[in-house]
N, CA, C and O atoms as a DFTB+ gen file, in Angstrom:
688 C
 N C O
     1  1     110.667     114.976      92.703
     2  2     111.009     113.724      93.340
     3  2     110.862     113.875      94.854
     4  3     111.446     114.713      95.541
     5  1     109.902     112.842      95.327
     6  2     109.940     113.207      96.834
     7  2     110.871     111.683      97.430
     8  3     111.303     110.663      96.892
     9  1     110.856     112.126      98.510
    10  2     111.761     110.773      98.901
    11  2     112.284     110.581     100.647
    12  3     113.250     110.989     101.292
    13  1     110.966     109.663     100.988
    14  2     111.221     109.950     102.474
    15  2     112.643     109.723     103.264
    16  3     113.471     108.905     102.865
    17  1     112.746     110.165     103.896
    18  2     114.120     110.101     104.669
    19  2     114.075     109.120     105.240
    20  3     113.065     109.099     105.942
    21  1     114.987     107.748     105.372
    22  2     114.912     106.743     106.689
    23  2     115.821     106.784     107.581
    24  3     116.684     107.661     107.609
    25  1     115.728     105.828     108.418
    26  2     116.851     105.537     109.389
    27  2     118.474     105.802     108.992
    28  3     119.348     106.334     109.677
    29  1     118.538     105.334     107.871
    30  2     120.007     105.193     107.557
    31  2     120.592     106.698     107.528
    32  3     121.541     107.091     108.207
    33  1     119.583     107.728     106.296
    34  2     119.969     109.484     106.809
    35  2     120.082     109.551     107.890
    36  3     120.855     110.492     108.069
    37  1     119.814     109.162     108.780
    38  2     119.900     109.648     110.571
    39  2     120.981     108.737     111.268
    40  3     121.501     109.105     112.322
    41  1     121.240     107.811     110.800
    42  2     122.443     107.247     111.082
    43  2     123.559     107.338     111.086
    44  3     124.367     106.414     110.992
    45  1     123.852     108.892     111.236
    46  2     125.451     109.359     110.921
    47  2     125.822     110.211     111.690
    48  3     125.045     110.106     112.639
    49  1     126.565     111.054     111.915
    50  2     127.091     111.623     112.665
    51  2     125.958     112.670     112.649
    52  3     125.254     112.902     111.666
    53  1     125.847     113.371     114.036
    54  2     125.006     114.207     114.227
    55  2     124.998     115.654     113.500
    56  3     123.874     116.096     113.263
    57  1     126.178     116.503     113.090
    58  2     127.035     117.412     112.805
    59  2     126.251     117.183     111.170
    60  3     125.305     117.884     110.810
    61  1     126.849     116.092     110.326
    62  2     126.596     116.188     109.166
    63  2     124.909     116.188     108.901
    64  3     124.449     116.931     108.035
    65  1     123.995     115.278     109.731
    66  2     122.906     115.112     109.618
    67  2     122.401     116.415     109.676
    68  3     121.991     116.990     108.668
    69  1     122.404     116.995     110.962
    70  2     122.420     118.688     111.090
    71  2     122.313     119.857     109.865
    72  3     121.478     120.746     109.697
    73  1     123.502     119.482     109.088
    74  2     123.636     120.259     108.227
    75  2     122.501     120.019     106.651
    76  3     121.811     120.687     105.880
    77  1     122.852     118.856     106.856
    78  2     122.192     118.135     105.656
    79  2     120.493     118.165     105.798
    80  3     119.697     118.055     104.866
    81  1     120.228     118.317     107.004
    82  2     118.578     118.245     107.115
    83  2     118.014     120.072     105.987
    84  3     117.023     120.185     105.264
    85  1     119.024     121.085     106.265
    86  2     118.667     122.030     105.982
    87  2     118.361     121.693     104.048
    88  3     119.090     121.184     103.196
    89  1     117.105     122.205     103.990
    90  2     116.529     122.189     102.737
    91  2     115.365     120.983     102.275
    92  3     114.695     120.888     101.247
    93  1     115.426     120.257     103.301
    94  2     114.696     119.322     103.388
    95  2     113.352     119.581     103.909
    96  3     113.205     120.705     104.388
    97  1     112.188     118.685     103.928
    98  2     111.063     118.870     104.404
    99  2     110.286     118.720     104.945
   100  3     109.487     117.931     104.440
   101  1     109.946     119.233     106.147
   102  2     109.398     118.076     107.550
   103  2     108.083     118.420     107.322
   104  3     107.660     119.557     107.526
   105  1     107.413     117.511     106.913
   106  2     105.771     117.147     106.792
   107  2     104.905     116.575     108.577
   108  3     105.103     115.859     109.559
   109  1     103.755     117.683     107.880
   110  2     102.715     116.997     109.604
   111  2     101.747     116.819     108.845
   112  3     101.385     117.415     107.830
   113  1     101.236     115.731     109.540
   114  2      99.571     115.154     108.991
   115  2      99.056     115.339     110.742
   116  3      99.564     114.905     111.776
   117  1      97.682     116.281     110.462
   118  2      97.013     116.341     111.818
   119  2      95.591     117.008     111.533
   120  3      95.275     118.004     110.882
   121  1      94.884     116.115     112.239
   122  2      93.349     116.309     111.875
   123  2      92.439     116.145     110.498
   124  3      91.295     116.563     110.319
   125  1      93.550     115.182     109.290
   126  2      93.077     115.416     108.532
   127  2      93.653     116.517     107.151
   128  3      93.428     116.584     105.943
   129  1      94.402     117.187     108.034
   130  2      95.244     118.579     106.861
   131  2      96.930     118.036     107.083
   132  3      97.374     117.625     108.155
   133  1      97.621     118.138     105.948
   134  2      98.789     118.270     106.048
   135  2      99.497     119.662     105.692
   136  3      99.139     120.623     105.012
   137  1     100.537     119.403     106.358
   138  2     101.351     120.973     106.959
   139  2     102.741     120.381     106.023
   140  3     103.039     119.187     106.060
   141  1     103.641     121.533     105.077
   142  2     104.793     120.718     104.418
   143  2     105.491     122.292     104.876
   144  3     105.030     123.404     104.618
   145  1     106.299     122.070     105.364
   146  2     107.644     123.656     105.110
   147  2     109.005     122.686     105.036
   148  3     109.194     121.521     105.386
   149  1     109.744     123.548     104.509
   150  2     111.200     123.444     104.306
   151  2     111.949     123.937     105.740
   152  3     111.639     124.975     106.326
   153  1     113.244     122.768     106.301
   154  2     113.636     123.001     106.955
   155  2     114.789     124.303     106.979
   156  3     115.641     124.400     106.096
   157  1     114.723     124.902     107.682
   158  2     115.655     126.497     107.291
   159  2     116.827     126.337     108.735
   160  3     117.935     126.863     108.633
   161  1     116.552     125.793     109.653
   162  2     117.591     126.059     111.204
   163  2     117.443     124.818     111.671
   164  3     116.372     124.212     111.693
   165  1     118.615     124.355     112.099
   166  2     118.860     123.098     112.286
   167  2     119.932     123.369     113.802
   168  3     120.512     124.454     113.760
   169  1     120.193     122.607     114.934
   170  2     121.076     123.068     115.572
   171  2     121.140     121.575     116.016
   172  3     120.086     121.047     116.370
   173  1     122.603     120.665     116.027
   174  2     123.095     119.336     116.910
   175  2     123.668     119.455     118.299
   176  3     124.409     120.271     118.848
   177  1     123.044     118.318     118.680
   178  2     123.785     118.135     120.193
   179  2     124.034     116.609     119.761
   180  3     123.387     115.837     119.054
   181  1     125.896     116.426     120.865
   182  2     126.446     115.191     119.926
   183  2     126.856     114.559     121.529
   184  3     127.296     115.345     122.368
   185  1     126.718     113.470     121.777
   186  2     127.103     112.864     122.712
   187  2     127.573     113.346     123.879
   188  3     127.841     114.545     123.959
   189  1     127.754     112.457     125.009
   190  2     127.973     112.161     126.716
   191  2     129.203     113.803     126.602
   192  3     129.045     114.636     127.495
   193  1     130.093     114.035     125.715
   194  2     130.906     115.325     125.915
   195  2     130.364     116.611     125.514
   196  3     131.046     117.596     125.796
   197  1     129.230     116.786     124.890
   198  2     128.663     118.001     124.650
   199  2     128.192     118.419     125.781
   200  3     127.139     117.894     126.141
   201  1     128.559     119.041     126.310
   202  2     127.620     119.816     127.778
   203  2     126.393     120.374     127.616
   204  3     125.791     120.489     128.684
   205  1     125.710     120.826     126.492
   206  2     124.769     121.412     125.930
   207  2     123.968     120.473     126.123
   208  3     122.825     120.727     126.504
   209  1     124.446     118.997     125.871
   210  2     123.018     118.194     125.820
   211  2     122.487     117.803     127.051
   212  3     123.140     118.013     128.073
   213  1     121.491     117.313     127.090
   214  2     120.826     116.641     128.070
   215  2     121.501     115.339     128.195
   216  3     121.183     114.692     129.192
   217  1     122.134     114.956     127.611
   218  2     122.400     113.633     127.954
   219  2     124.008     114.146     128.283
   220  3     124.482     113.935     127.167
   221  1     124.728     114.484     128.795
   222  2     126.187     114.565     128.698
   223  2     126.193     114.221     130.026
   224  3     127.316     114.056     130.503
   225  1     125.118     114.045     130.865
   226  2     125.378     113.109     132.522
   227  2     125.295     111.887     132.364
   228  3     125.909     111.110     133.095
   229  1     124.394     111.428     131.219
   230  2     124.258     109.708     131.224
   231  2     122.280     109.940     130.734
   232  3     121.623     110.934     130.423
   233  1     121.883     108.259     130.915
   234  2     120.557     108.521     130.501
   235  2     119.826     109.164     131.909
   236  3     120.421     109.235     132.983
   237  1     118.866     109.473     131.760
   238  2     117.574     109.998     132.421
   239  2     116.321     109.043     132.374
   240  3     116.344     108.018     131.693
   241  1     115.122     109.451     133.195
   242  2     113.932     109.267     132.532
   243  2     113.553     109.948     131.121
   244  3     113.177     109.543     130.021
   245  1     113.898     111.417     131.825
   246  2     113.438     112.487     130.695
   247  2     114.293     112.271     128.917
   248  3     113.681     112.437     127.862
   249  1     115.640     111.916     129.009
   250  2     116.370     112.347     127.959
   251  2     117.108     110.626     127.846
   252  3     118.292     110.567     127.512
   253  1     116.291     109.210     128.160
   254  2     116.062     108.150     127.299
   255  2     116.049     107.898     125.948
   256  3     116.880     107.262     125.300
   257  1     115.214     108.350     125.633
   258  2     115.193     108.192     124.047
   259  2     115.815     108.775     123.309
   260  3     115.636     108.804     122.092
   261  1     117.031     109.592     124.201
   262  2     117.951     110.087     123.240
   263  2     118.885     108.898     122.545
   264  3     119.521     109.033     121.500
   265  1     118.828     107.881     123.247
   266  2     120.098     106.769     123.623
   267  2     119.182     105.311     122.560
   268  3     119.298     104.088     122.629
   269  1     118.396     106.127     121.745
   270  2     117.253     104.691     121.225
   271  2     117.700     105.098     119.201
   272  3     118.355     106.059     118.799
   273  1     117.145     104.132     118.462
   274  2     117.672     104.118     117.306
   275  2     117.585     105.638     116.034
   276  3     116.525     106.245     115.879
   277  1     118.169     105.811     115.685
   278  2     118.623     106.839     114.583
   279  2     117.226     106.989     113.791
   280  3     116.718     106.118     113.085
   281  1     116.657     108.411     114.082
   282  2     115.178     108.381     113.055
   283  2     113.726     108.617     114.281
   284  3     112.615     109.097     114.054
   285  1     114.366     108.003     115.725
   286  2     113.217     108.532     116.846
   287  2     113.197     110.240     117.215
   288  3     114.049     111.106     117.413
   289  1     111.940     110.176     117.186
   290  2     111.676     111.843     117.410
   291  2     111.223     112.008     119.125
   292  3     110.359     111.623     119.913
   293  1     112.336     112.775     119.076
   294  2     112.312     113.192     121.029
   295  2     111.846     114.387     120.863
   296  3     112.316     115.108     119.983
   297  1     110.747     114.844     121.755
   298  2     109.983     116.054     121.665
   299  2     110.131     116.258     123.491
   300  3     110.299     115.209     124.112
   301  1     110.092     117.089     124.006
   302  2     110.190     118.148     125.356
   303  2     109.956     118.806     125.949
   304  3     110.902     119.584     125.826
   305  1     109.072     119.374     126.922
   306  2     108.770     120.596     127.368
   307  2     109.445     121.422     127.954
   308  3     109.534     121.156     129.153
   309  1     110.289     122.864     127.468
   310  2     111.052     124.051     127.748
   311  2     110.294     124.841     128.329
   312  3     109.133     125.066     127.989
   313  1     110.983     125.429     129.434
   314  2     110.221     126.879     130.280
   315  2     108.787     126.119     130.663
   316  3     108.074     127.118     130.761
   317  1     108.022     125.135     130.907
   318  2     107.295     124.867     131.098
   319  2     105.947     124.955     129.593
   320  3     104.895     124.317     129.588
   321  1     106.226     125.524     128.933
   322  2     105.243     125.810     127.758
   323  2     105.658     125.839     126.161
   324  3     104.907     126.176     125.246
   325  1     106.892     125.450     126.050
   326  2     107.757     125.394     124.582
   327  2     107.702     123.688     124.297
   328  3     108.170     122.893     125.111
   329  1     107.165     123.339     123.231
   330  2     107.716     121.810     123.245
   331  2     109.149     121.803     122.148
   332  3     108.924     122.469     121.138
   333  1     110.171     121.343     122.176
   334  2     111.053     121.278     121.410
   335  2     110.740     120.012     120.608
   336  3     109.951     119.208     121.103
   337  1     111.323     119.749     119.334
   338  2     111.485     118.898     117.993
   339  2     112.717     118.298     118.119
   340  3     113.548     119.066     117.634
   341  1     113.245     117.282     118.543
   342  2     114.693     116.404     117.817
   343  2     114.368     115.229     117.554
   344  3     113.463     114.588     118.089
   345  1     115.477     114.697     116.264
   346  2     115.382     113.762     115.966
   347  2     116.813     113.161     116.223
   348  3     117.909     113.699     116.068
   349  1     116.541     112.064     116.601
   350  2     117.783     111.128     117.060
   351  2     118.844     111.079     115.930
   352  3     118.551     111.162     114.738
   353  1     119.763     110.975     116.281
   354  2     120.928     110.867     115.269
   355  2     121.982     109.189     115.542
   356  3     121.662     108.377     116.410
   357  1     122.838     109.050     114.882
   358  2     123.734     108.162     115.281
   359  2     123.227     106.984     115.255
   360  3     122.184     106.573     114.747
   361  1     124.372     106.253     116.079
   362  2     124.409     105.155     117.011
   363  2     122.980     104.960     117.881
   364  3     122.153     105.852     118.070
   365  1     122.911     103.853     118.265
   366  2     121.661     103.843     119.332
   367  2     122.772     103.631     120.574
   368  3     123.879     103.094     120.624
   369  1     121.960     104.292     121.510
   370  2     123.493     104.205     123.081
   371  2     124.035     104.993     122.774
   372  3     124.887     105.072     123.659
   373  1     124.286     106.005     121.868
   374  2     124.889     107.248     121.860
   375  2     124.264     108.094     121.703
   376  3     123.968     108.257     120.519
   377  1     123.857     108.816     122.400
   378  2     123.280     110.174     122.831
   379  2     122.936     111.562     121.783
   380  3     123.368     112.687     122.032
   381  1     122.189     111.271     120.736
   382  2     122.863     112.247     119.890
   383  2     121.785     112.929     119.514
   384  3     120.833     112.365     120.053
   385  1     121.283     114.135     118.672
   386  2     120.270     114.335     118.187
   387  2     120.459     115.614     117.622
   388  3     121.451     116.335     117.730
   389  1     118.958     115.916     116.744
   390  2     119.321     117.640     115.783
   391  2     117.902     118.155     116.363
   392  3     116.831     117.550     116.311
   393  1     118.117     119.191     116.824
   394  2     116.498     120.061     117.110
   395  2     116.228     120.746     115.641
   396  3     117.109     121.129     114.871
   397  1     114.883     120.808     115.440
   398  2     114.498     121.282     114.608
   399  2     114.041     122.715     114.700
   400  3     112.865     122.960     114.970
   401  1     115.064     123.827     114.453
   402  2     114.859     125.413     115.047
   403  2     114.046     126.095     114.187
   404  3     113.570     127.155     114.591
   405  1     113.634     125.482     112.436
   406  2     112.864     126.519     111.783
   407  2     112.869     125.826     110.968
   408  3     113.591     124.888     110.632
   409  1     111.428     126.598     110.342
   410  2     111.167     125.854     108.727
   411  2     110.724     127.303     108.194
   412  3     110.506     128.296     108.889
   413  1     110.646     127.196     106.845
   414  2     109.838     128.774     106.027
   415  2     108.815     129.141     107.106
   416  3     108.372     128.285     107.872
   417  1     108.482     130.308     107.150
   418  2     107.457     130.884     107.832
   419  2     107.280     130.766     108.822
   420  3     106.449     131.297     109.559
   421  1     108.513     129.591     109.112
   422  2     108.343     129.587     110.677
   423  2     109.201     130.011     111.641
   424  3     109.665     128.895     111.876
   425  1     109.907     130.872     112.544
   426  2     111.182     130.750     113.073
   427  2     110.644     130.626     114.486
   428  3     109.594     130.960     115.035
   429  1     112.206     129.779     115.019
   430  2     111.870     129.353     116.197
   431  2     111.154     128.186     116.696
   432  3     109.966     128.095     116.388
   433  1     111.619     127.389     117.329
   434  2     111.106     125.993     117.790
   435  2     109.726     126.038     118.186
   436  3     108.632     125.781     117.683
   437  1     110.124     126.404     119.129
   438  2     108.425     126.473     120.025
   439  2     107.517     126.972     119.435
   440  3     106.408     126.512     119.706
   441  1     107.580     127.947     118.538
   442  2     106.322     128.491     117.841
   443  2     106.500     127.125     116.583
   444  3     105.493     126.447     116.378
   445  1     107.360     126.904     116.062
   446  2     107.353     125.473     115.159
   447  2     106.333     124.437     115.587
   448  3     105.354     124.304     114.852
   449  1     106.443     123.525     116.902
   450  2     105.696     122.790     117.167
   451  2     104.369     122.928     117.496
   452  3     103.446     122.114     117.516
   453  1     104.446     124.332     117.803
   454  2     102.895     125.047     117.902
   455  2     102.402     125.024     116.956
   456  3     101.228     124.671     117.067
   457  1     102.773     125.282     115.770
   458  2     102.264     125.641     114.001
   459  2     101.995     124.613     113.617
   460  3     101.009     124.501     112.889
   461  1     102.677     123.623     113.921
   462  2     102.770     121.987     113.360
   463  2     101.616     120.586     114.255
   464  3     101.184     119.508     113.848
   465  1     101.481     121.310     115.552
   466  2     100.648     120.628     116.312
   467  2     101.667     119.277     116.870
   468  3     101.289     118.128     116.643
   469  1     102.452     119.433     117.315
   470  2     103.663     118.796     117.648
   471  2     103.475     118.761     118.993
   472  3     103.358     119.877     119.500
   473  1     103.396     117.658     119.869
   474  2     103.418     117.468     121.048
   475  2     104.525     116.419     121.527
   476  3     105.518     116.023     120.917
   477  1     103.904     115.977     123.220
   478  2     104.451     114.969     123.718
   479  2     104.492     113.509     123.519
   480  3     105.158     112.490     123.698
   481  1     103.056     114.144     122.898
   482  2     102.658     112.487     122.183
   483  2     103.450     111.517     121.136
   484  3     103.413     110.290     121.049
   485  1     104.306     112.640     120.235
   486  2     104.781     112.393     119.356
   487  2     106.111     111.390     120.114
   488  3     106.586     110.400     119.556
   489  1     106.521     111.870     121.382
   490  2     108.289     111.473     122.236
   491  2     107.822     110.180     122.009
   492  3     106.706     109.711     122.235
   493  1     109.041     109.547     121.425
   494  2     109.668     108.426     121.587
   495  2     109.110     107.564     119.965
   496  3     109.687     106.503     119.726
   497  1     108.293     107.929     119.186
   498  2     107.366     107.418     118.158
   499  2     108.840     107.882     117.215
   500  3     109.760     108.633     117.539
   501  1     108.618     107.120     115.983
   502  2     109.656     106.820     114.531
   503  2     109.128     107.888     113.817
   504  3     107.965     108.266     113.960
   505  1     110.186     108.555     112.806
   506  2     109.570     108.939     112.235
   507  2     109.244     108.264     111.036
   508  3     109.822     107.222     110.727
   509  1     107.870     109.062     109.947
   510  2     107.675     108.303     109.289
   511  2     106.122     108.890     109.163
   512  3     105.702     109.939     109.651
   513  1     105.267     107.753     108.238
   514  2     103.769     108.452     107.815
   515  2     102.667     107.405     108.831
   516  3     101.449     107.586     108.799
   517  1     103.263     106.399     109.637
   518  2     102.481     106.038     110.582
   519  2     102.579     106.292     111.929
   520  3     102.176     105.629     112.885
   521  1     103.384     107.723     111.864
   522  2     103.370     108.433     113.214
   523  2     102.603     109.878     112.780
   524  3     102.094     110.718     113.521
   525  1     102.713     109.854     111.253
   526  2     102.011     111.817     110.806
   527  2     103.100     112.643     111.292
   528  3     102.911     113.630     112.003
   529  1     104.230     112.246     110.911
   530  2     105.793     113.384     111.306
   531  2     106.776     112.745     110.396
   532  3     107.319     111.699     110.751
   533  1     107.088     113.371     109.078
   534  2     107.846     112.543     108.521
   535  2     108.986     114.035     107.980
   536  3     108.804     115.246     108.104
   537  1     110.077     113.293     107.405
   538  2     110.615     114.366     106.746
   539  2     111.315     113.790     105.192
   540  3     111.811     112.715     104.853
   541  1     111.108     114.875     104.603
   542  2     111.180     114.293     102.963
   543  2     112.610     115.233     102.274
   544  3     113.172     116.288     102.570
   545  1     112.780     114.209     101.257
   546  2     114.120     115.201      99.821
   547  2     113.542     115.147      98.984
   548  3     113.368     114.121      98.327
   549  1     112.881     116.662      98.661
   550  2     112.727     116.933      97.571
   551  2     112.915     117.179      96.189
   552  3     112.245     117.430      95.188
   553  1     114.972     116.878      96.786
   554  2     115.558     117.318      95.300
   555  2     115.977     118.247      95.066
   556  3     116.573     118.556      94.035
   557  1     115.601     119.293      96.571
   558  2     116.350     120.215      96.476
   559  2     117.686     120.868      96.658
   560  3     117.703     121.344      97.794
   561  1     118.764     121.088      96.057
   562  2     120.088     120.889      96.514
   563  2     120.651     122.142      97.174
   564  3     120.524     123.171      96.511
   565  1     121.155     122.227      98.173
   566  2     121.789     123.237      98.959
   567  2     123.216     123.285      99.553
   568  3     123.709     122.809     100.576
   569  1     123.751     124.116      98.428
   570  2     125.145     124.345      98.808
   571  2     125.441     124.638      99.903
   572  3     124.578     125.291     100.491
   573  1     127.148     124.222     100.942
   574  2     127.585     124.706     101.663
   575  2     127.498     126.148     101.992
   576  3     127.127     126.587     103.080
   577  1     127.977     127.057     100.667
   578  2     127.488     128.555     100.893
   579  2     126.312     129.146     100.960
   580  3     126.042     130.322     100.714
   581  1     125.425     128.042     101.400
   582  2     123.805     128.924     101.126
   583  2     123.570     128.832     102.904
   584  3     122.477     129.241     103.299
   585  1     124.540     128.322     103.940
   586  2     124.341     127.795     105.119
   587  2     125.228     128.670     105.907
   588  3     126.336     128.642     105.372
   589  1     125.229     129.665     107.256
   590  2     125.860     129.987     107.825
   591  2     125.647     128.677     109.036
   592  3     124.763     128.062     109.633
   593  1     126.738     128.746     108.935
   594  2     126.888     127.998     110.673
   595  2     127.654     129.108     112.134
   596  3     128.672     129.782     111.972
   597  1     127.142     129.063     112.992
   598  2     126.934     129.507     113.847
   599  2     126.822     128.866     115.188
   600  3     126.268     127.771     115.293
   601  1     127.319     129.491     116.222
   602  2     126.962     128.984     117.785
   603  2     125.881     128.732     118.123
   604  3     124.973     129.454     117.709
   605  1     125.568     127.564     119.038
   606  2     124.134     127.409     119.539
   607  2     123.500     128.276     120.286
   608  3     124.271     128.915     121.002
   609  1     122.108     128.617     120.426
   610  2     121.768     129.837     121.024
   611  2     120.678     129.382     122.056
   612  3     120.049     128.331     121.938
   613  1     120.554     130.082     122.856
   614  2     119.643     129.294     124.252
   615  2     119.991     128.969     124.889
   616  3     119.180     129.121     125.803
   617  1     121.243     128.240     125.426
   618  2     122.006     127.516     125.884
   619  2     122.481     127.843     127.399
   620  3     122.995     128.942     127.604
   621  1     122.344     127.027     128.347
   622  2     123.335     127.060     129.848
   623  2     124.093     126.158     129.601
   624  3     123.687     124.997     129.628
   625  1     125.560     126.507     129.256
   626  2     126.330     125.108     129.662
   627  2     127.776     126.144     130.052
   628  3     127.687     127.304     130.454
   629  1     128.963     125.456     129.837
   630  2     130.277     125.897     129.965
   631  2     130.064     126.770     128.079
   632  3     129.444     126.589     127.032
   633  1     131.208     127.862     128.781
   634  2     131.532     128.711     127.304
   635  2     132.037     128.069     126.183
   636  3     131.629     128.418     125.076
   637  1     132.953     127.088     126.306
   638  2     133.387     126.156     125.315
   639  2     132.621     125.584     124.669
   640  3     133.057     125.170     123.595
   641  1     130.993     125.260     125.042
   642  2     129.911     124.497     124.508
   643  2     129.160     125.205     123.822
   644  3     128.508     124.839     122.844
   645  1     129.208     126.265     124.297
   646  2     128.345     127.334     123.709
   647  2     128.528     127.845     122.464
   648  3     127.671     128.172     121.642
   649  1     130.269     127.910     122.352
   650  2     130.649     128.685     121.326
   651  2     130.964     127.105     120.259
   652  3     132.015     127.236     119.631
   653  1     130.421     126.061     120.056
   654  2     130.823     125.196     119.357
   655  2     129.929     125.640     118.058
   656  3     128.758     125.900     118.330
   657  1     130.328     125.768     116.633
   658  2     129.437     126.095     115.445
   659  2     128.299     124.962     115.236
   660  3     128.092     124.728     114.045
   661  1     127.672     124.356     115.968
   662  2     126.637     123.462     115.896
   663  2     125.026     123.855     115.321
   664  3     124.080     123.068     115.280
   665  1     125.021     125.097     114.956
   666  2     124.045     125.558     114.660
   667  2     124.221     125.499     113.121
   668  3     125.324     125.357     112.593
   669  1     122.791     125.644     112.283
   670  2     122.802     125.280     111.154
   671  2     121.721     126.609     110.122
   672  3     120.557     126.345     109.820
   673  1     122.253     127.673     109.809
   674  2     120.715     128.497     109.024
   675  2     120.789     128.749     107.503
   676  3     121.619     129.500     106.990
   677  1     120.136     128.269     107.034
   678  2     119.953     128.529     105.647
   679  2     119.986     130.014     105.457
   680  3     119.432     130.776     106.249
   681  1     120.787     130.508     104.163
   682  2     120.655     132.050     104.040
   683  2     119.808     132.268     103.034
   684  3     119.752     131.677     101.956
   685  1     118.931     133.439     103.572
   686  2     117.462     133.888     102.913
   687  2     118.313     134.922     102.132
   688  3     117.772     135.696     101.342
């Protein structure tokens, strides 16, 4: 059973979405070939009080579309050469979103969007199969105990932010 994900999955609290993305399946269509892995690392940033996020000053140019409807994919450039993966969470006007840290075979963001052909182009576009970035339920079910949660990693903010369990990894 496949079964694309819509708006409404992304319409919830960032934390649960987070968790719940793990086992799921983020599909790329590019050039013609499609790319399918299972999501394995998931990590949330949750509104204007998370210090971690980009948005915990208010909107930006850059970190706009964090603040736009549940299901938009905000993509980024890190260190000058990493593009990061999130997808909006929540509320629209609330600041919320899940980076996408790993799928099978893949670990790590930046080499993710590299593998996947994931750019800038993608910021601010829905997801879905008329953007070629969708993410699917396969049916596959994944217990609470198959998931360590963990602190976010990468991170400059205050220690309190750091050490919040917002991180999400499937156990291999």
């Amino acid at each position: 059973m496949k079964k694309l994900l819509n708006q409404s999955f992304f319409n919830r609290e960032t934390i649960t979405v987070a968790e719940e993305l793990i086992g799921k399946f983020l599909i790329r269509e590019f050039r013609g070939k499609k790319y399918s892995f299972m999501i394995t690392e998931t990590e949330a940033y949750d509104g204007f009080e998370d210090k971690a996020s980009q948005a915990h000053r208010g909107k930006t140019k850059r970190n706009e579309v964090m603040f736009r409807d549940a299901g938009t994919i905000y993509v980024y450039l890190t260190y000058g050469m990493h593009f990061m993966l999130n997808i909006i969470t929540g509320d629209k006007e609330f600041p919320a979103a899940v980076l996408i840290r790993g799928v099978e075979e893949v670990s790590g963001p930046g080499r993710l969007t590299h593998a996947l052909h994931i750019t800038k182009a993608l910021n601010t576009k829905r997801l879905g199969k008329k953007s070629k970035l969708w993410i699917e339920d396969r049916g596959i079910i994944i217990s609470k105990n198959q998931i360590d949660r963990t602190p976010r990693i990468g991170i400059n903010c205050e220690e309190k932010w750091k050490q919040k369990p917002y991180r999400f990894i499937l156990k291999l």
